[in-house]
C-alpha positions as CSV (number, residue, x, y, z in Angstrom):
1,X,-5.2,-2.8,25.3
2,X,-5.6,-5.5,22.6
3,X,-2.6,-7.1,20.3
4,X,-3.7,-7.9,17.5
5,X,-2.9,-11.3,16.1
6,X,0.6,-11.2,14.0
7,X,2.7,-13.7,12.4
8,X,5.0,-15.4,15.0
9,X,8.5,-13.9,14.4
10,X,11.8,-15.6,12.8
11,X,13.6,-18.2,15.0
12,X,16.8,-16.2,14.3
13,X,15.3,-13.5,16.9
14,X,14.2,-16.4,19.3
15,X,17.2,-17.9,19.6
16,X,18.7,-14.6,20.7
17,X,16.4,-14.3,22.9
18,X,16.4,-18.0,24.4
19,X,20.9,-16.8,25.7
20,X,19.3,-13.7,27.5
21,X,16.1,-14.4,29.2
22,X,17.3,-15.3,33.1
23,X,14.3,-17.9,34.1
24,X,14.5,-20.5,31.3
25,X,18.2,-21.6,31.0
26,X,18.9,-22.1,27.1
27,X,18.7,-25.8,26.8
28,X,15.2,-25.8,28.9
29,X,13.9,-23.2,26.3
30,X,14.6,-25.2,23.4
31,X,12.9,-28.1,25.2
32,X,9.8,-25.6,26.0
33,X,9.3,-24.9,21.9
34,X,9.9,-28.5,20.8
35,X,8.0,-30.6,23.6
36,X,4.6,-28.7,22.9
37,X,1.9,-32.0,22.7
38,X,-1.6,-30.4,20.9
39,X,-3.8,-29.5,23.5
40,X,-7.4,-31.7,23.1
41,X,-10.3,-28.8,22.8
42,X,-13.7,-29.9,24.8
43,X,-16.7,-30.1,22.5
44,X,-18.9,-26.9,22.4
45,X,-22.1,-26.6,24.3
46,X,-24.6,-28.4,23.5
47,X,-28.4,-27.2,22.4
48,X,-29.8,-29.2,25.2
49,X,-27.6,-27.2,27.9
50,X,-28.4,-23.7,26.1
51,X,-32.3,-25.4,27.0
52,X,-31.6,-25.9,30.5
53,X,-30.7,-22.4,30.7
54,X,-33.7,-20.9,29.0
55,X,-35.9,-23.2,31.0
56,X,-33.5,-21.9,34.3
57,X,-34.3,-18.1,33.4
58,X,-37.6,-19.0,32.9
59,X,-38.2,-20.4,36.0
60,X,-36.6,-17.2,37.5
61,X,-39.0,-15.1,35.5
62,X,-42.0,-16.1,36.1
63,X,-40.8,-16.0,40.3
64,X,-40.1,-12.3,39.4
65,X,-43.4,-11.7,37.4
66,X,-41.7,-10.9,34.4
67,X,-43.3,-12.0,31.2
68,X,-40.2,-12.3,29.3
69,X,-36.6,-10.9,29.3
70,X,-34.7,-9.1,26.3
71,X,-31.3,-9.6,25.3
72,X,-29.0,-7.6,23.3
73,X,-25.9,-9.1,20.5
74,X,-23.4,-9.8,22.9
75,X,-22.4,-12.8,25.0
76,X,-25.6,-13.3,27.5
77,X,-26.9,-13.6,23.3
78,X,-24.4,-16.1,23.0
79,X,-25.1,-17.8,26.3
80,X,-28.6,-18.4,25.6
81,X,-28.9,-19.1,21.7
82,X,-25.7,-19.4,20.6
83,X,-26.0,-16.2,18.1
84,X,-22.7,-14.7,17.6
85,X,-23.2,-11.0,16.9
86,X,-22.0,-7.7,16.9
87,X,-24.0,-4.5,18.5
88,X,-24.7,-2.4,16.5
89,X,-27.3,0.6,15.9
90,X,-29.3,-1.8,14.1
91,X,-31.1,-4.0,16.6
92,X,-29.8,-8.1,16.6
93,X,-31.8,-9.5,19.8
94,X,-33.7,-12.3,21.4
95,X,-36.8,-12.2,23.8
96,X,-37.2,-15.0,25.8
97,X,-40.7,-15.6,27.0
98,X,-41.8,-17.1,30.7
99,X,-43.4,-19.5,29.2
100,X,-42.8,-20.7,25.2
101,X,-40.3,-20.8,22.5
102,X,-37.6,-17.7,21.6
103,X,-37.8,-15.3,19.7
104,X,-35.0,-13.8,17.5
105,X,-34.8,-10.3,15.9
106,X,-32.6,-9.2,13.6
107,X,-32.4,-7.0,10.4
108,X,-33.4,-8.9,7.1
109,X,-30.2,-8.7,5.4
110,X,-28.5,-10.2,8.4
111,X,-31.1,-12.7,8.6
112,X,-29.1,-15.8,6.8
113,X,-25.5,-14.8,8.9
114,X,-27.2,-15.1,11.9
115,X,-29.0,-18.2,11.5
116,X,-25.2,-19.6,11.2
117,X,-24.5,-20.0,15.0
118,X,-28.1,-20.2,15.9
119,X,-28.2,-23.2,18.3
120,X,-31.6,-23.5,19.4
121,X,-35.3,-23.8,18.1
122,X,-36.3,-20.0,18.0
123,X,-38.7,-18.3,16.0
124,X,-36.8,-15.8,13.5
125,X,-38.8,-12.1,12.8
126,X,-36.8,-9.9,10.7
127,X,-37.5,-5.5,10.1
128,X,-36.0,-3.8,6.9
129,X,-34.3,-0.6,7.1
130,X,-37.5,1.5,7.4
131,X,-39.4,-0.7,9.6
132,X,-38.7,-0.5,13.6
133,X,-37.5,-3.7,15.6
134,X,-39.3,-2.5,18.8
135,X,-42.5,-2.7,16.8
136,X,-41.8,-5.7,16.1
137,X,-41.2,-7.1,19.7
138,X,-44.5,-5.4,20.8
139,X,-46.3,-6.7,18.5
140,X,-45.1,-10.6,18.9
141,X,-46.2,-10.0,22.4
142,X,-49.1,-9.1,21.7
143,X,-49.8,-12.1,19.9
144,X,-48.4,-14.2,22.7
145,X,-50.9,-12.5,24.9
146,X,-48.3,-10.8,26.5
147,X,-49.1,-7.8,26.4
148,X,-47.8,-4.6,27.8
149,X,-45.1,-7.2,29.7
150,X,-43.4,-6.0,32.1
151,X,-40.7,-6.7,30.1
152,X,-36.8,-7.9,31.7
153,X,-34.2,-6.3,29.8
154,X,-30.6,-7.4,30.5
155,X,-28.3,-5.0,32.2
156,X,-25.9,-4.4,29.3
157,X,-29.0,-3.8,27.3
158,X,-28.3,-0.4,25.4
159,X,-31.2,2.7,26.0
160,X,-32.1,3.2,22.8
161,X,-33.5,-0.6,23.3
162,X,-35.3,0.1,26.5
163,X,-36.6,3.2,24.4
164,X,-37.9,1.9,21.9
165,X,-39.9,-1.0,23.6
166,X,-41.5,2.0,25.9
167,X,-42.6,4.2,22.8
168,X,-44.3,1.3,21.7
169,X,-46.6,0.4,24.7
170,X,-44.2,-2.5,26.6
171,X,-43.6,-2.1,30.3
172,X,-40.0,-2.0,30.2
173,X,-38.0,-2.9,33.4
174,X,-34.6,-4.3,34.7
175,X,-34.6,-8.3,34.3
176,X,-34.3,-8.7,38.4
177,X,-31.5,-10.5,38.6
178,X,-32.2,-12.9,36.0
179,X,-29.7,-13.0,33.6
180,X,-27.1,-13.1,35.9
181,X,-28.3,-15.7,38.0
182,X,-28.1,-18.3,35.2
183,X,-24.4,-17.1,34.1
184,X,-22.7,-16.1,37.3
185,X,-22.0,-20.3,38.2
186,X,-20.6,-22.1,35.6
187,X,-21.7,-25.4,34.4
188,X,-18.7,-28.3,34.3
189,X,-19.4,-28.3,30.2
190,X,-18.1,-24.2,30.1
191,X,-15.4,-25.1,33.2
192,X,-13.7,-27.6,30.5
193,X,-13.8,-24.8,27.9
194,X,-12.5,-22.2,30.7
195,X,-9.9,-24.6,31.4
196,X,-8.7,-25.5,27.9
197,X,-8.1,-21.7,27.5
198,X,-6.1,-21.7,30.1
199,X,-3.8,-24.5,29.3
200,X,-3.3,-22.8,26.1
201,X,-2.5,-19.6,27.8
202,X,0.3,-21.3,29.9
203,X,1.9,-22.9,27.0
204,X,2.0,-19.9,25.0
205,X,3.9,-18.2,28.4
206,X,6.3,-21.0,28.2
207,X,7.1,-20.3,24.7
208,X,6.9,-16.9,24.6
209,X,9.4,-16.4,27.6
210,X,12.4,-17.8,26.6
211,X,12.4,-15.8,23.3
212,X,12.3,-12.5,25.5
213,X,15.5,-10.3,24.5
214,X,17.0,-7.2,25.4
215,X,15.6,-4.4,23.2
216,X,12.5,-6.1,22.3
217,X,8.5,-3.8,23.1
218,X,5.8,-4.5,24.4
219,X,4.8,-4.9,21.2
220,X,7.1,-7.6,19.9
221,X,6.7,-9.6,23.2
222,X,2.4,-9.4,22.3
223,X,3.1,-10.6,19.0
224,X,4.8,-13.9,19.9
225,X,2.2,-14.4,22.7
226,X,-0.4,-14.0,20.5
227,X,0.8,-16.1,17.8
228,X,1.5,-19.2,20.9
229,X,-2.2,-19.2,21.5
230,X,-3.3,-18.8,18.5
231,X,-1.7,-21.7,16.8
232,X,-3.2,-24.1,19.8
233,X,-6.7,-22.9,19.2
234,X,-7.1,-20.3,21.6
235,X,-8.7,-16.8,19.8
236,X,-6.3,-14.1,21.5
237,X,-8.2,-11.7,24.0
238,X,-5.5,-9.5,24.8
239,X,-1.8,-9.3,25.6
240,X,-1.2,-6.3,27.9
241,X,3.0,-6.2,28.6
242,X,4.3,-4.1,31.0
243,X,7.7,-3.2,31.0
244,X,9.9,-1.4,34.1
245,X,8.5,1.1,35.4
246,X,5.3,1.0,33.5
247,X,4.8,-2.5,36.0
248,X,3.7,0.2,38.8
249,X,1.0,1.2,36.7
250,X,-2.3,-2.0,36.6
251,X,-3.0,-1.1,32.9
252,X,0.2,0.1,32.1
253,X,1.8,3.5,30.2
254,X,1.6,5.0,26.9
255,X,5.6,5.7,27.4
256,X,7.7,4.1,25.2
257,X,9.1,0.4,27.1
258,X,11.9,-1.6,26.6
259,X,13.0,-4.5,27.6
260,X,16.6,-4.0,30.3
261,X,18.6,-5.8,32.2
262,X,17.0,-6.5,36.2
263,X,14.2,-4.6,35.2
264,X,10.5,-6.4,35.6
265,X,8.7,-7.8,32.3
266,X,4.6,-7.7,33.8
267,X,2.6,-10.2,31.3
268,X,-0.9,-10.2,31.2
269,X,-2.7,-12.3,28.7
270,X,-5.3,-14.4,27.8
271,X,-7.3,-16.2,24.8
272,X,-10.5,-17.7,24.2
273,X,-11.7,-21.3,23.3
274,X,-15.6,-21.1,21.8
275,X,-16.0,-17.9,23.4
276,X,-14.9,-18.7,26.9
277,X,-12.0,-17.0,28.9
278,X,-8.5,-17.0,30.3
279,X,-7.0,-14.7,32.3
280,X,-3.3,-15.0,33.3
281,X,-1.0,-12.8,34.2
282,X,2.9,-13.5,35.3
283,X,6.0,-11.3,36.6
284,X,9.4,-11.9,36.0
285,X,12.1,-10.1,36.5
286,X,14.9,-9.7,33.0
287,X,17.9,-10.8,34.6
288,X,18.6,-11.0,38.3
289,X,16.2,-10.0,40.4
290,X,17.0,-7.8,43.3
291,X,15.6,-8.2,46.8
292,X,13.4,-5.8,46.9
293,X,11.5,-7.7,43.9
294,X,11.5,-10.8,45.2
295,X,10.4,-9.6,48.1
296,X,7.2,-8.0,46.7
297,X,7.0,-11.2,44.2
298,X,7.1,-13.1,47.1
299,X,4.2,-11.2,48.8
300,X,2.1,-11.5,46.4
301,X,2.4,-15.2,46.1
302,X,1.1,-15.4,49.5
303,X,-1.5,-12.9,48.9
304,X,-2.6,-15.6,46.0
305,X,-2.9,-18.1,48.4
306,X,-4.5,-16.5,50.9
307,X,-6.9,-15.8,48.8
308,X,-7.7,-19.2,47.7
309,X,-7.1,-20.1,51.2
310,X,-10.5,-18.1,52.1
311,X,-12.6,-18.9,49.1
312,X,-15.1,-21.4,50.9
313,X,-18.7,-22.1,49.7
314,X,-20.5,-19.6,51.8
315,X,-18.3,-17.0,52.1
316,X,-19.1,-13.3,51.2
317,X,-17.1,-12.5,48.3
318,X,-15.9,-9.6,49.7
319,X,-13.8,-11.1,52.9
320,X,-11.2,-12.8,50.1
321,X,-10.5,-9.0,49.1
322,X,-10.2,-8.3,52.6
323,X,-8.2,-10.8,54.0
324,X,-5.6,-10.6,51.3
325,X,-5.7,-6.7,52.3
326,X,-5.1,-7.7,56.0
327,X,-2.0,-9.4,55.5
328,X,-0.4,-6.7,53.0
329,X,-1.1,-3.8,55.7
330,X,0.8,-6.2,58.1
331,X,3.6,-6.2,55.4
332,X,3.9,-2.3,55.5
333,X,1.1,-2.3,52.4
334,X,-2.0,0.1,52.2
335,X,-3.8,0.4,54.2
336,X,-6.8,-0.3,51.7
337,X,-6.8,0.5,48.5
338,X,-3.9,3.1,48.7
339,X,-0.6,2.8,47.3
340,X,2.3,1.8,47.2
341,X,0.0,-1.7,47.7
342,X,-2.9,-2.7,45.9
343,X,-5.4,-0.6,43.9
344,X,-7.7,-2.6,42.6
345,X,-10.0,-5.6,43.6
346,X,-8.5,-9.4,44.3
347,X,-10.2,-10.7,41.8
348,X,-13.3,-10.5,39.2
349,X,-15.5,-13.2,37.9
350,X,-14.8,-14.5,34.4
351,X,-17.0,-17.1,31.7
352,X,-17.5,-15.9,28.1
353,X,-16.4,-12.0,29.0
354,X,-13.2,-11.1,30.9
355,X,-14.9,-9.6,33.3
356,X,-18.1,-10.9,34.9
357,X,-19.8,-10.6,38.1
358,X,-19.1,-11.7,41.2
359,X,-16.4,-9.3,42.2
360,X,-13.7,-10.2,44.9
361,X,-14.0,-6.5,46.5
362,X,-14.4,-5.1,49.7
363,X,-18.0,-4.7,50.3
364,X,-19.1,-7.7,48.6
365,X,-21.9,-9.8,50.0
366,X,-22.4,-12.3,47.6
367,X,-21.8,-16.2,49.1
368,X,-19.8,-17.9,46.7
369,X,-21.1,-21.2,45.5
370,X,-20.3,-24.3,43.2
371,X,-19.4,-23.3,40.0
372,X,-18.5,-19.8,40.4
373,X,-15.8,-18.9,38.6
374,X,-12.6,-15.9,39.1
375,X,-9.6,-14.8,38.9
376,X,-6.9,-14.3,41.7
377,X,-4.7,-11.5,41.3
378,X,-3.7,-9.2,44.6
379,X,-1.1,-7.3,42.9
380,X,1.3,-4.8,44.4
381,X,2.6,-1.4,42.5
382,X,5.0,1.0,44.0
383,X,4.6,4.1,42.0
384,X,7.8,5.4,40.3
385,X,9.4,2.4,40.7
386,X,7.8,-1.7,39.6
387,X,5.2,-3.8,40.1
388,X,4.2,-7.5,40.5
389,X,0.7,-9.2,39.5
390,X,0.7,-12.9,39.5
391,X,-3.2,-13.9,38.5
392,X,-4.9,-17.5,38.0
393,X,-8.4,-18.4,37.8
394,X,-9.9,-20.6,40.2
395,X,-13.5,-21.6,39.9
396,X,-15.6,-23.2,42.9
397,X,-16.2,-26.6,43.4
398,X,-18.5,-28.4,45.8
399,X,-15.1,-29.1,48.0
400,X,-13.4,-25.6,47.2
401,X,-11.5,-23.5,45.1
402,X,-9.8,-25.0,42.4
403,X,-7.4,-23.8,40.2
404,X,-7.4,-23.5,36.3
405,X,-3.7,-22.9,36.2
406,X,-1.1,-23.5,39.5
407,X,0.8,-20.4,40.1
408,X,4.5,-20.3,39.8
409,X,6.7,-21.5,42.9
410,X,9.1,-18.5,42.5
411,X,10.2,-15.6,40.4
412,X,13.2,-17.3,39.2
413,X,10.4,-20.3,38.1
414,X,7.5,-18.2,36.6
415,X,5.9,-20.7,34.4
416,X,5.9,-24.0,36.8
């Protein structure tokens, strides 16, 4: 449910937009796209803290008698060296030893592009197209006296990977843990990138929503969003819009939406600054709300705060899911994960991919700690008729939750 990135659209369609859109009166809206300072982007992380984590992962290794772990293209890739590649079914990937330097695979041809973003000292080995990667990674252990391993491999690692290494004499297992360890709490250099994105995803809301007119899609709604982020240095993620009756529905319909008068415009957007995440999400109502929305916008607010409310170090991830849960089946909501109420988890942890682990869900026994980092969104949906998801990140400090971006005070003031 991507927008792609568009050219922002004419000011002669914003202005109509800025004498229909209830939440921002007119002369506020011009105010929100003139007074919009540049927005100071943290430096990107350094070699010495992609170290630390090598060094962390190795430390973990070796307690799990792993002789090194393998990563794919993808953002644990990222997290470690810095390499920004695709997946494809030609093999891009590092091996990180228990003890020693990194290795990088990757075809020949691709050799010179990905030595671009390579932020570390690694060794680079390269195969040509009739030669096989996993021969390659068996043999450099070999060399390193590795051996036969046993050999980690990350959990998003793809099978014909894992294959390969086995067809060529490497004990191949699941990295225990590993991987995730070192990403799932966030150091304060990737919570200042985390929280840049989301000051660019707020001020893309507040420029986006006044130009919201009767008429317009989903689509032209994502275009303008897209556009705000964009020209503040975020790299657009997504812009899921959810209009009416389509609001019911978490990740929306494929029936064509509209904006109408009193009927609910669901945003849920984010954007990216060096590869790290935003995830916000805000429901307003097009017009005057009626009770029975503010009523459920107002219920969800509190489910928000409740939520944040029960995020203390130490606590089982799962018992924010469930007290949020609690206080909807009080409210006539649920019971669990039943509608109308709330389908789907409180929250999910977020870094360089939308989703991460931990997961605020029932069931959960993970303690959160320092540096964890997720989003907060206990959304209702009443099949058939709206729905409401207001969602912020919060990531863990050593005295509690804080918040990347402070949810609105009402649903007649979205965006303060």
């Amino acid at each position: 449910m991507m927008t792609a990135r568009r050219a922002f659209l004419g000011m002669s369609a914003a202005t109509a937009g800025l004498m229909a859109f209830n939440p921002l009166s007119a002369s506020r809206a011009t105010l929100a796209l003139a007074a919009t300072p540049g927005i100071v982007l943290p430096p990107p992380i350094s070699a010495a803290e992609r170290l630390q984590r090598i060094a962390k992962a190795q430390e973990l290794m070796r307690a799990a008698g792993l002789k090194a772990v393998l990563v794919e293209a993808g953002s644990s890739l990222v997290y470690f060296t810095g390499v920004e590649w695709w997946r494809s079914e030609r093999l891009t990937a590092a091996v990180i030893p228990a003890d020693g330097e990194t290795l990088i695979v990757t075809p020949a041809f691709e050799e010179p592009s990905v030595r671009e973003t390579l932020a570390i000292p690694a060794e680079v080995r390269v195969w040509n197209e009739h030669e096989s990667p996993h021969a390659l990674i068996a043999d450099w252990l070999r060399a390193r006296r590795i051996g036969s391993g046993p050999v980690g491999v990350e959990s998003t690692v793809r099978f014909f990977a894992f294959d390969g290494l086995a067809k060529n004499g490497v004990t191949v297992r699941d990295d225990a843990g590993v991987v995730r360890a070192c990403r799932v709490s966030k150091s304060p250099a990737e919570i200042a990138l985390m929280q840049a994105a989301s000051d660019i995803t707020i001020a893309a809301y507040r420029e986006t929503a006044p130009q919201i007119a009767r008429g317009m899609t989903p689509k032209d709604i994502g275009q303008i969003m897209s556009a705000a982020m964009a020209r503040r240095g975020g790299a657009t993620q997504f812009t899921l819009i959810l209009l009416g009756e389509a609001s019911a529905y978490p990740h929306g319909s494929g029936k064509p939406q509209e904006v109408r008068d009193g009927e609910v415009v669901l945003m849920d957007c984010g954007c990216s600054v060096l590869g790290y995440q935003s995830d916000i999400s805000r429901t307003m109502v097009f017009g005057e709300a009626t009770k029975s929305q503010r009523a459920v916008w107002d219920l969800v607010r509190r489910g928000q705060q409740i939520a944040f409310d029960t995020a203390k170090a130490g606590t089982p991830a799962g018992e924010i899911d469930d007290a949020v849960r609690a206080a909807y089946v009080k409210a006539g909501y649920g019971p669990g994960y039943t509608l109308p109420g709330t389908s789907h988890r409180t929250g999910h942890g977020i870094g360089l991919d939308g989703h991460e682990p931990v997961n605020l869900v029932h069931g959960e026994t993970t303690p959160l700690a320092p540096g964890m980092c997720f989003s907060n969104e206990p959304g209702i949906y009443i099949p058939g008729s709206f729905g409401v998801r207001l969602e912020d990140c919060i990531h863990m400090s050593p005295t509690g939750p804080k918040w990347f971006s402070v949810p609105p005070s009402s649903i007649d003031a979205p965006f303060t």
